[in-house]
KOLROKOL-692566 format. One line per field, with one value per atom (N, C-alpha, C): residue number from 1; x, y, z; atom name. Coordinates in steps of 0.2 Angstrom, whole numbers, plus 2048, in hexadecimal, padded with zeros to 3 digits. Atoms other than C-alpha are relative to their C-alpha. Last residue first. Layout:
BEGIN
nr <- c(NUM;...)
px <- c(X;...)
py <- c(Y;...)
pz <- c(Z;...)
atom <- c(CA;...)
This chain:
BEGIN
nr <- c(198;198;198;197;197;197;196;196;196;195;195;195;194;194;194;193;193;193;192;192;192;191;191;191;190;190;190;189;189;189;188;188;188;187;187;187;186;186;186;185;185;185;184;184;184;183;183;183;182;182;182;181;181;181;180;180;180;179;179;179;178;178;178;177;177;177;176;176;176;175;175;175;174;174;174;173;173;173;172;172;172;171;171;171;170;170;170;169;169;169;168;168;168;167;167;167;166;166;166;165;165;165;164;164;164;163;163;163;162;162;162;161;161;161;160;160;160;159;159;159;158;158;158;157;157;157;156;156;156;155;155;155;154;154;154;153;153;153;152;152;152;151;151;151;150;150;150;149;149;149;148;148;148;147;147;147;146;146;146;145;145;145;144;144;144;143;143;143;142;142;142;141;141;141;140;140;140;139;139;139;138;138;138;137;137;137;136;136;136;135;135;135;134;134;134;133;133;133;132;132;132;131;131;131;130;130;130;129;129;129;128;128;128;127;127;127;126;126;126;125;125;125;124;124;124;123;123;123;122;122;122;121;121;121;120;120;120;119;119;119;118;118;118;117;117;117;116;116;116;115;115;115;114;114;114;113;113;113;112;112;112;111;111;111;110;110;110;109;109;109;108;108;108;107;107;107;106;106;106;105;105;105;104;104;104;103;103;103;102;102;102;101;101;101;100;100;100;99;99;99;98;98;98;97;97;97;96;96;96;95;95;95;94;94;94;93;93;93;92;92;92;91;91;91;90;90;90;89;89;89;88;88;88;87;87;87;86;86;86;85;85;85;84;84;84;83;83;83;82;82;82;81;81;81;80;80;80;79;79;79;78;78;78;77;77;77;76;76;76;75;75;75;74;74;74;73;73;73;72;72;72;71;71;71;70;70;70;69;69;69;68;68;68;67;67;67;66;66;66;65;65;65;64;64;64;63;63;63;62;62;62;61;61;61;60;60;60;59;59;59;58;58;58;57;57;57;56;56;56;55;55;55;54;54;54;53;53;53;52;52;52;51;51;51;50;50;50;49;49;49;48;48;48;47;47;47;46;46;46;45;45;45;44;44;44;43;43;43;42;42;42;41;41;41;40;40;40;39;39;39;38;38;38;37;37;37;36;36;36;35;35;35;34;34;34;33;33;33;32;32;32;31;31;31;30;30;30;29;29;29;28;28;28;27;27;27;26;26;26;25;25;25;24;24;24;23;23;23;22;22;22;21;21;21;20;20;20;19;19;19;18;18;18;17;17;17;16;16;16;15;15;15;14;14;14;13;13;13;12;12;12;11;11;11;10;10;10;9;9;9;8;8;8;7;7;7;6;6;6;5;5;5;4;4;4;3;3;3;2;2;2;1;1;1)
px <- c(7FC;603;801;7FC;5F7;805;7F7;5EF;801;7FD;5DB;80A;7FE;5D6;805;7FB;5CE;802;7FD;5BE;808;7FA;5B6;802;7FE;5A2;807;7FA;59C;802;7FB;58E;804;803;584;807;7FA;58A;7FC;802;581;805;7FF;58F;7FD;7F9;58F;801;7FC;57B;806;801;573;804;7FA;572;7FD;803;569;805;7FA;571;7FA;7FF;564;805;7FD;55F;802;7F8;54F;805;803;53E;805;807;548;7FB;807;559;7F9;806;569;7FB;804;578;7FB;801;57F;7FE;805;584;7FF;7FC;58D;7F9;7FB;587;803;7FE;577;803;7FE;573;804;7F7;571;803;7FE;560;807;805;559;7FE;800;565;7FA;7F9;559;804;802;546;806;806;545;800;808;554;7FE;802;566;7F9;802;571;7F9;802;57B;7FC;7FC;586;7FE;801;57F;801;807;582;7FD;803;595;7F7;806;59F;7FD;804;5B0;7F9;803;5BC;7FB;7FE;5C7;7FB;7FD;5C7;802;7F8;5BC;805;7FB;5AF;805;7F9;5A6;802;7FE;596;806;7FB;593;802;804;581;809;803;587;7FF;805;58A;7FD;800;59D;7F8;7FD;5A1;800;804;593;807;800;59A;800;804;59B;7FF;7FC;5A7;7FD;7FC;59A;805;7FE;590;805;7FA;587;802;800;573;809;7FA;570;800;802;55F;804;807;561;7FE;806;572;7FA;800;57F;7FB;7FE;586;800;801;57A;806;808;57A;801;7FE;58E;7FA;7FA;58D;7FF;802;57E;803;804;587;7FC;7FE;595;7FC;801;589;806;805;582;802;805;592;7FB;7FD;59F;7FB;803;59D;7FD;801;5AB;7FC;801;5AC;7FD;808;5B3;800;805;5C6;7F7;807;5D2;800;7FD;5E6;7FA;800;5DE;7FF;7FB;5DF;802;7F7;5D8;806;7FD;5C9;805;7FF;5C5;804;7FB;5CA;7FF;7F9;5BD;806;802;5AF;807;7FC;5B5;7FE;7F9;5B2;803;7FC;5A1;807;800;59C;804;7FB;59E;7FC;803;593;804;7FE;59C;7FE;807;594;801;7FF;5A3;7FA;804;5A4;7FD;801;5B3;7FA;805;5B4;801;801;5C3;7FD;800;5C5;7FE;7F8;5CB;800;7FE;5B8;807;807;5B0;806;7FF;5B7;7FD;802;5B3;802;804;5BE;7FC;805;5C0;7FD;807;5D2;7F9;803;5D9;7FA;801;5D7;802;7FE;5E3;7FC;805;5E2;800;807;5EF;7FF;7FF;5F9;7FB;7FA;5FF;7FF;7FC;5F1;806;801;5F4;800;7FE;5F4;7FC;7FA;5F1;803;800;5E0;80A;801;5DD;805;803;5D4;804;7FC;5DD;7FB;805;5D5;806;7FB;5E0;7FB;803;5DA;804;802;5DF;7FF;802;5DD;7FF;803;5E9;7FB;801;5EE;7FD;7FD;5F6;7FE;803;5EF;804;806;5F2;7FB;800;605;7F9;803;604;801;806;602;7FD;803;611;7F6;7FD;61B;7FE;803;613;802;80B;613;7FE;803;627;7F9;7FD;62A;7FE;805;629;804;7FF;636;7FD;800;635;805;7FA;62E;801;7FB;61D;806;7F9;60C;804;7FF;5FF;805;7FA;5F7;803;7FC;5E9;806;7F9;5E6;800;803;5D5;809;7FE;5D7;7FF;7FD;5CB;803;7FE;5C8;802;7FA;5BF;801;7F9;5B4;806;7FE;5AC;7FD;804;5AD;800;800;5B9;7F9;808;5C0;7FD;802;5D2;7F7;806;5D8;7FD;803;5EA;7F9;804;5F3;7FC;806;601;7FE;801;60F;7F8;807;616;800;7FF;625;7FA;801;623;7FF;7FB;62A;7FF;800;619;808;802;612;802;800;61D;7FF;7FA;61D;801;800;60B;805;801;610;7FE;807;619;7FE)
py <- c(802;1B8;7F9;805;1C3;7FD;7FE;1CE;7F8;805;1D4;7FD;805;1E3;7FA;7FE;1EB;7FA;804;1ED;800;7FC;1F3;7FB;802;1F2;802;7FF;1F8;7FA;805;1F9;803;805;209;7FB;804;219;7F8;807;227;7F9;800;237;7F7;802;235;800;7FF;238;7FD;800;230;806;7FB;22D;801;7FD;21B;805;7FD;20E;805;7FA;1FE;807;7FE;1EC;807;802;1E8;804;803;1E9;7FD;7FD;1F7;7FB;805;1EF;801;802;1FA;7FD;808;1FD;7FF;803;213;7F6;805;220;7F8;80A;22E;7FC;800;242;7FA;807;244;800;7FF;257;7F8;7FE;259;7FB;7FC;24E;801;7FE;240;807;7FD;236;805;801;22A;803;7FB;22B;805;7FC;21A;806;801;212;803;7FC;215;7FE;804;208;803;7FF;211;7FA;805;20C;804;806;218;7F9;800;227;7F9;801;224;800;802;22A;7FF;7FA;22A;7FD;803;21E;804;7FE;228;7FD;803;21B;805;800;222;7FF;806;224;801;801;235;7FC;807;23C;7FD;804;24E;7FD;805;252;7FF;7FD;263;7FB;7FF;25F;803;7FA;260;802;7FB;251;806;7FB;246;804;7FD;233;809;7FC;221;806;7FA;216;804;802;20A;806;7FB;208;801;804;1FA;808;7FD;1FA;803;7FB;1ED;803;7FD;1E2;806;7FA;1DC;803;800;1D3;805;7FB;1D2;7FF;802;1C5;802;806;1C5;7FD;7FF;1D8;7F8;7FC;1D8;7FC;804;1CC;802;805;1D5;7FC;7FE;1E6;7FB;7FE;1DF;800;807;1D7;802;805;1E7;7F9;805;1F0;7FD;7FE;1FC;7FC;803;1FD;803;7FC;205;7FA;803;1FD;804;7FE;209;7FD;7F9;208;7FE;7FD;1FB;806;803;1F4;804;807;1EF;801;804;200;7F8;7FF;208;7FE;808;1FC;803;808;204;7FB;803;216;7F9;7FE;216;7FE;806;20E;803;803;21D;7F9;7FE;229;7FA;803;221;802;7FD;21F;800;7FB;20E;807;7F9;200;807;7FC;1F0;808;800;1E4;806;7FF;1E4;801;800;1DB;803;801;1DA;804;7FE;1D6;801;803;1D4;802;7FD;1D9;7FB;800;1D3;804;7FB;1CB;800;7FE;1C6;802;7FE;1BF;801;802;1C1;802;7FC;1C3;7FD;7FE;1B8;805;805;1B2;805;803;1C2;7FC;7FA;1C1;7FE;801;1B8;804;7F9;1B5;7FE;802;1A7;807;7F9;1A9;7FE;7FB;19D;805;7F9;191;805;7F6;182;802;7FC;16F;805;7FF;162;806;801;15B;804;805;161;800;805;16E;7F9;805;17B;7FC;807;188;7FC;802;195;7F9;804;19D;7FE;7FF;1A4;7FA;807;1A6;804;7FF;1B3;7F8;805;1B3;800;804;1BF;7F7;805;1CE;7FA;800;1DF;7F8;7FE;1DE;7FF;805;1D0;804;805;1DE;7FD;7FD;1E8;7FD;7FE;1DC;805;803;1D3;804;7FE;1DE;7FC;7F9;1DF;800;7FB;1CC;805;7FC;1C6;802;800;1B9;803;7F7;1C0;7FE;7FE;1AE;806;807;1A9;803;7FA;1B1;7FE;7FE;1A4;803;7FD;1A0;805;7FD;196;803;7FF;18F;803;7FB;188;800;800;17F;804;7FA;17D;801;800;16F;808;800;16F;7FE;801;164;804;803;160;805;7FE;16B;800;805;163;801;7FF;16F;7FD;800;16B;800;804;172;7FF;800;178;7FC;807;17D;801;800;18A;7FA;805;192;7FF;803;1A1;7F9;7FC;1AD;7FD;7FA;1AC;804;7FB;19D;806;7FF;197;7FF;7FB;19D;7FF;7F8;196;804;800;183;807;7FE;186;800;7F8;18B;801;7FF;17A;807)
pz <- c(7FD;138;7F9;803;136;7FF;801;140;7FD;800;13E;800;807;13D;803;801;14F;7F8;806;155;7FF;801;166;7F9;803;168;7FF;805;177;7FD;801;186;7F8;808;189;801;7FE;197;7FB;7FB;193;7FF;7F8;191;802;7FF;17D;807;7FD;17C;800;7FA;16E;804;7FE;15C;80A;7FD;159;801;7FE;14C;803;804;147;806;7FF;14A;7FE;805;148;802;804;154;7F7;802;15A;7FE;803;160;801;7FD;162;7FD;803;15A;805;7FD;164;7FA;802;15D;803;802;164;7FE;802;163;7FE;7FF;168;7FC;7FA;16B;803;805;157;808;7FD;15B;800;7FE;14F;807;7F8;148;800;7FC;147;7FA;7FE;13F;806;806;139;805;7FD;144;7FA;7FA;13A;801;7FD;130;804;7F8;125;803;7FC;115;807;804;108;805;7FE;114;7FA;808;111;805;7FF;122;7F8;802;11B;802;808;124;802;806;132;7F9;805;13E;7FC;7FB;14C;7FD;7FE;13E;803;801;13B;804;800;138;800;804;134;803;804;13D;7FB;805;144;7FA;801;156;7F9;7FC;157;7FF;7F9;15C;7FE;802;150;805;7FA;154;7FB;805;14A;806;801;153;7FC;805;15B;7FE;802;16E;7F9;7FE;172;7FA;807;176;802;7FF;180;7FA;7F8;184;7FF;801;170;806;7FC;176;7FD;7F9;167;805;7FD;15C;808;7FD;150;807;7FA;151;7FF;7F9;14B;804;7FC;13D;805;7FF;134;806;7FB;137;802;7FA;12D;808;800;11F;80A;7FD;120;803;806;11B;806;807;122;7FB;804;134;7FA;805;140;7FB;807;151;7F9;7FF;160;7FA;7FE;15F;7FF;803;161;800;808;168;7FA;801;179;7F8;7FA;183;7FD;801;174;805;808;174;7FF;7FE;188;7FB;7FB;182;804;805;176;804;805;182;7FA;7FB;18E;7FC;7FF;181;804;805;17C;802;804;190;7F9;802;196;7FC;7FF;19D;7FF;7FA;19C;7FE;7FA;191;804;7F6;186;802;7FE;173;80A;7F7;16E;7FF;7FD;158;808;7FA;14D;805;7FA;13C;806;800;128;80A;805;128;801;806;136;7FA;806;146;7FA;805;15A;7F7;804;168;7FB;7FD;177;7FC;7FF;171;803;7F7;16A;800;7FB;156;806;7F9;148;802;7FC;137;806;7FB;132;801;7FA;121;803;800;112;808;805;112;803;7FE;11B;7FB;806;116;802;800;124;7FB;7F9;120;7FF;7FD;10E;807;804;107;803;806;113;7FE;803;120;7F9;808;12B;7FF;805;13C;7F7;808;149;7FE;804;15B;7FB;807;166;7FD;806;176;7FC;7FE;183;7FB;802;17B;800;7FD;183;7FC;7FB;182;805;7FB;174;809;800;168;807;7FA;16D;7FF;7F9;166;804;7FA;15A;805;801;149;807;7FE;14D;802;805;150;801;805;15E;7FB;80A;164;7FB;803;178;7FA;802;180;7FD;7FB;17F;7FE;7FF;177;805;7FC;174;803;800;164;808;7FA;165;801;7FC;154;806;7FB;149;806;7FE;138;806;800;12D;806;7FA;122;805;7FF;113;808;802;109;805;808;116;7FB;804;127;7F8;807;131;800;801;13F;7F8;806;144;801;800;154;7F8;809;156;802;7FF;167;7F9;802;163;802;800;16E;7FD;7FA;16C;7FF;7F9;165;804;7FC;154;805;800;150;801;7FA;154;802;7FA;145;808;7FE;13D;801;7FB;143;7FD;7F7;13E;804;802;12B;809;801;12B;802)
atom <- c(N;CA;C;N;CA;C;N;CA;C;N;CA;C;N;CA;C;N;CA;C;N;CA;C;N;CA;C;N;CA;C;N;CA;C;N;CA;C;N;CA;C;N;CA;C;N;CA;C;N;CA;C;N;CA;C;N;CA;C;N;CA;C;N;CA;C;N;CA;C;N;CA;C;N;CA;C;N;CA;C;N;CA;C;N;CA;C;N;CA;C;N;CA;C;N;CA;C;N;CA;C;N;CA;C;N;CA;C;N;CA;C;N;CA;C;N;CA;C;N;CA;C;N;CA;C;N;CA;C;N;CA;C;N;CA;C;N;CA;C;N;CA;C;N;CA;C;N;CA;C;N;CA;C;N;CA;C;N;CA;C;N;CA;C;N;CA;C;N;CA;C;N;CA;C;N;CA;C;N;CA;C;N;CA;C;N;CA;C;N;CA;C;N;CA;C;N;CA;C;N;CA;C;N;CA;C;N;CA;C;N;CA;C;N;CA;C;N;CA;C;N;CA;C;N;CA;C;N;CA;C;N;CA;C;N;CA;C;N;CA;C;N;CA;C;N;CA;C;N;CA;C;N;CA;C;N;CA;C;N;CA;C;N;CA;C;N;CA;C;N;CA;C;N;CA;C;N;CA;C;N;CA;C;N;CA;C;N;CA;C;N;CA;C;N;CA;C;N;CA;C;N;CA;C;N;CA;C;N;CA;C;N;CA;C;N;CA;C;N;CA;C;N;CA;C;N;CA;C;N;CA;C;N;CA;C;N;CA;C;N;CA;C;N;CA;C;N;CA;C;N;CA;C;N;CA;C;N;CA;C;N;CA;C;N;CA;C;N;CA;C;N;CA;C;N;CA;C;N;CA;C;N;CA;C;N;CA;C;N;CA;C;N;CA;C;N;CA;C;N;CA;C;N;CA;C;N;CA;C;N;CA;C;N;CA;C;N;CA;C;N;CA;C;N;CA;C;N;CA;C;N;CA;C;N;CA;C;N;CA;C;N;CA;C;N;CA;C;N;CA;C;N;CA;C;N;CA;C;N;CA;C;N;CA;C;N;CA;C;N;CA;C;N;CA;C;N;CA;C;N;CA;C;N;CA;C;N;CA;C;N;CA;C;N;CA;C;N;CA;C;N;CA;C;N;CA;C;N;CA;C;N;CA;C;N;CA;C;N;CA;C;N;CA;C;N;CA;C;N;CA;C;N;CA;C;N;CA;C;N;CA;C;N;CA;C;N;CA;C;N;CA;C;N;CA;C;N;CA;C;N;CA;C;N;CA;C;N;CA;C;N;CA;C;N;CA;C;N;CA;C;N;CA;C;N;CA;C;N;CA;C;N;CA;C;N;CA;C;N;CA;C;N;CA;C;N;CA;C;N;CA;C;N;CA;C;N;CA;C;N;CA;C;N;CA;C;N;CA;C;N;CA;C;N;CA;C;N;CA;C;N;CA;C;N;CA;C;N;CA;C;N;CA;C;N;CA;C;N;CA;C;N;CA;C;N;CA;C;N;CA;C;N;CA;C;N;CA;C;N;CA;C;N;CA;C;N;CA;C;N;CA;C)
């Protein structure tokens, strides 16, 4: 079965079925064991000692072909994987916290994205993203590399709104929306990372 494969792959799995008629969906714990990684797991499970994925079927017992997988305690959306940190960082040191753990600084590509994210977030906090100005001349650029598109923004009414702020910030105005800021102040953080599959 597709679950005795993913757990030739060097872990142990617990299974949980979630029954949401007509389908079924299945939910896994994926926990890293033994040294049978394959390639795509083996510096993975350095900083990720357990994985949950996911796989749905139409009927009880019947897999599709492939499980999505994020770190336990992450959040899932799409082909990505959400950490959410309360911990008070500057943006650099918010970068270097989601690249210790396989990330970068969350990159947002659609509303329904950006929708996902705020519902998930504290409106007290404002959380740090991979969108950044370094050398102060309003050209915009993802941690990633994907093209800033001005069709695909978010920004406050009146935001950016000084060259001198450089990082951006998701914060909650009476709606949710992006704010340029200081890079030094210290703000909570989104870290992203694609999805592993297995």
């Amino acid at each position: 079965s597709n679950l005795e494969r993913l757990s030739q792959k060097g872990g142990v799995c617990t299974k949980e079925l979630v029954d949401f008629h007509p389908f079924y969906f299945f939910i896994v714990t994926y926990h890293f064991a033994g040294d049978k990684y394959d390639k795509r797991l083996s510096e993975f499970h350095i900083y990720h000692s357990t994985l949950t994925c996911f796989s749905e079927g139409l009927l009880k017992n019947k897999f599709w072909g492939v499980w999505s997988c994020c770190p336990k305690n992450w959040k899932s959306f799409s082909s990505s994987c959400y950490f959410i940190s309360s911990k008070q960082r500057s943006w650099k040191e918010s970068q270097e916290n989601c690249s210790t753990m396989e990330a970068h600084l969350v990159v947002i590509n659609s509303k329904e994205e950006q929708d996902f994210l705020t519902w998930n977030l504290n409106k007290s906090h404002d959380y740090f993203v991979g969108l950044s100005d370094p050398k102060g001349q309003r050209h915009w650029q993802w941690i990633d590399q994907t093209p800033y598109n001005q069709n695909t923004t978010f920004w406050h009414p009146g935001e950016p709104n000084r060259v001198q702020e450089r990082c951006v910030v998701l914060n909650y105005r009476e709606q949710w929306g992006w704010n340029d800021i200081f890079c030094a102040h210290v703000q909570s953080s989104i870290c992203e990372m694609m999805k592993i599959y297995l």
